[in-house]
PANU-266441 format. One record per atom (N, C-alpha, C, O): residue in one letter; x, y, z. Coordinates in steps of 0.05 Angstrom, whole numbers, padded with zeros to 5 digits, always signed. Example, Ala and Ser with C-alpha at 12.3 -4.5 7.8 and 13.67 -1.06 7.14 Angstrom:
<atoms>
a+00264-00114+00156a+00246-00090+00156a+00264-00066+00156a+00285-00066+00169s+00257-00045+00142s+00273-00021+00143s+00258+00001+00157s+00268+00023+00161
</atoms>
This chain:
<atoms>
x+00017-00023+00000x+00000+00000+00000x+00018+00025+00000x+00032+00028+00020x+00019+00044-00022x+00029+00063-00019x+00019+00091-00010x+00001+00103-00022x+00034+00101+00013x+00017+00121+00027x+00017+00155+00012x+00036+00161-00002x-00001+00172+00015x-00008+00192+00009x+00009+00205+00032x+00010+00195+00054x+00027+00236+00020x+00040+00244+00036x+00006+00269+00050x-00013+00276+00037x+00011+00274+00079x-00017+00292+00083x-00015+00316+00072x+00007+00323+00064x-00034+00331+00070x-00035+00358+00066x-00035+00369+00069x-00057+00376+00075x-00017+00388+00073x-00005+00408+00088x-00030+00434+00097x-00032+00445+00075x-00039+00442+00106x-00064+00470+00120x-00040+00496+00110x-00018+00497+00119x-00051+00516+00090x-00037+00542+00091x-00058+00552+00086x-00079+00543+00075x-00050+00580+00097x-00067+00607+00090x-00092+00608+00063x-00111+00623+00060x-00086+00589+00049x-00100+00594+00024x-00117+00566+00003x-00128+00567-00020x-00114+00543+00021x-00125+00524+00016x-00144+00507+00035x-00145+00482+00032x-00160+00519+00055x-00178+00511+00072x-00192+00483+00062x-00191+00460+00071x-00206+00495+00036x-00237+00483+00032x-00222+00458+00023x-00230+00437+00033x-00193+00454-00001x-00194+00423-00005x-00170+00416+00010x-00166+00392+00004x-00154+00423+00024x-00143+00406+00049x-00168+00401+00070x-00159+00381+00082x-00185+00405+00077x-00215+00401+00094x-00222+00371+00080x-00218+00348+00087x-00232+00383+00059x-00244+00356+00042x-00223+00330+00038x-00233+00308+00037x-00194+00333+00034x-00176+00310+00044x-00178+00306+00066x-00198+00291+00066x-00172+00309+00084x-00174+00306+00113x-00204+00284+00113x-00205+00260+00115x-00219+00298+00110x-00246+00291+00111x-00241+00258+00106x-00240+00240+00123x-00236+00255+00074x-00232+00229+00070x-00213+00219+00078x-00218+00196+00085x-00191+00224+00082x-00172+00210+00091x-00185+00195+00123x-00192+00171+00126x-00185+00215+00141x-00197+00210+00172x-00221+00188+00164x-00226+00168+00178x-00233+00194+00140x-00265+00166+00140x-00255+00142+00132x-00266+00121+00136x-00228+00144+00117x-00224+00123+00104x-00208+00102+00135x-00210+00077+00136x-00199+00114+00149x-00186+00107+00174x-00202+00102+00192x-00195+00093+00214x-00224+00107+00185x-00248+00094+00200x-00245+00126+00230x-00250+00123+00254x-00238+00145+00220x-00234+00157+00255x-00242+00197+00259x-00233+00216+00273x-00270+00192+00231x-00273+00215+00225x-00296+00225+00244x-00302+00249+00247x-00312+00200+00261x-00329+00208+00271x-00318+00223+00305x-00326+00242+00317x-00302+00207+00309x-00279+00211+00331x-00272+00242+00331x-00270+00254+00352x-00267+00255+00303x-00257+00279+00305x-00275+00296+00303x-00268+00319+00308x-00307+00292+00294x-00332+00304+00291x-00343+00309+00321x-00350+00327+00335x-00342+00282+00322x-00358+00279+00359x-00346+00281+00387x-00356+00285+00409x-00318+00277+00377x-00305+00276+00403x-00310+00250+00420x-00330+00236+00414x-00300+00244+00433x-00291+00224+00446x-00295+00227+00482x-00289+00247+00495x-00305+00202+00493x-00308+00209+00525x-00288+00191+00536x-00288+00167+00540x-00271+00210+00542x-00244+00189+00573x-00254+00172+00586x-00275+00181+00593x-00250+00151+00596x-00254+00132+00609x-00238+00138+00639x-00214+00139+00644x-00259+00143+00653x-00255+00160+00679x-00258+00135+00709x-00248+00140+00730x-00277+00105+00703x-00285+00083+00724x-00280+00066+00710x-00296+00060+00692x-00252+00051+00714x-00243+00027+00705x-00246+00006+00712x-00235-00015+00704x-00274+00012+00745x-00283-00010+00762x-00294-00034+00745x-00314-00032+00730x-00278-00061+00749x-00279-00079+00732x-00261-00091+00709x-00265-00110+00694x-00241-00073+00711x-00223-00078+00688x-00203-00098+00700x-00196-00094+00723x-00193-00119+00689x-00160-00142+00695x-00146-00118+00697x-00151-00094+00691x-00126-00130+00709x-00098-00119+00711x-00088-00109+00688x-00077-00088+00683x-00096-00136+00668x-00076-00127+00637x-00096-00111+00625x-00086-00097+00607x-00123-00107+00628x-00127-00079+00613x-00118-00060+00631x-00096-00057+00620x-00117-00043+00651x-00110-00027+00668x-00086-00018+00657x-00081+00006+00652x-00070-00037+00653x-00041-00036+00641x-00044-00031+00613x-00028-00015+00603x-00057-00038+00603x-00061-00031+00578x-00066-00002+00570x-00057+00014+00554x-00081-00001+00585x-00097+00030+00581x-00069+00052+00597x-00064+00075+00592x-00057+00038+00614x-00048+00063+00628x-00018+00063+00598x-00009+00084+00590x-00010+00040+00588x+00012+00053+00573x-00003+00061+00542x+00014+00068+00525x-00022+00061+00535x-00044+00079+00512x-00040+00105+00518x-00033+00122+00501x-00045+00110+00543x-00054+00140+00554x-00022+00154+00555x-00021+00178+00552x+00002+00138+00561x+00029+00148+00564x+00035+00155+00541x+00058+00165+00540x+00019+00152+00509x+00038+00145+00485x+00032+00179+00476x+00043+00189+00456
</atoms>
């Protein structure tokens, strides 16, 4: 798979660096993520050890 270098945001190309982005982020499946935003996981009451661990080196990256 050969990758698309991104598109750079300047002063003067809003509307189709927007519209890349756009697709690129849908194609990655993670456009709704950047529309809707996302809720932290704040009560991990219930989680194993190895998700705990998991999550705590996610959150370090």
């Amino acid at each position: 798979m050969s990758q698309m270098p991104l598109p750079r945001l300047t002063k003067s190309n809003y509307d189709n660096w927007s519209v890349q982005m756009k697709a690129l982020l849908g194609d990655l499946e993670a456009w709704e993520v950047t529309r809707d935003g996302f809720e932290d996981l704040t009560d991990t009451a219930g989680y194993t050890a190895a998700q705990n661990k998991a999550l705590k080196e996610t959150r370090s990256k």
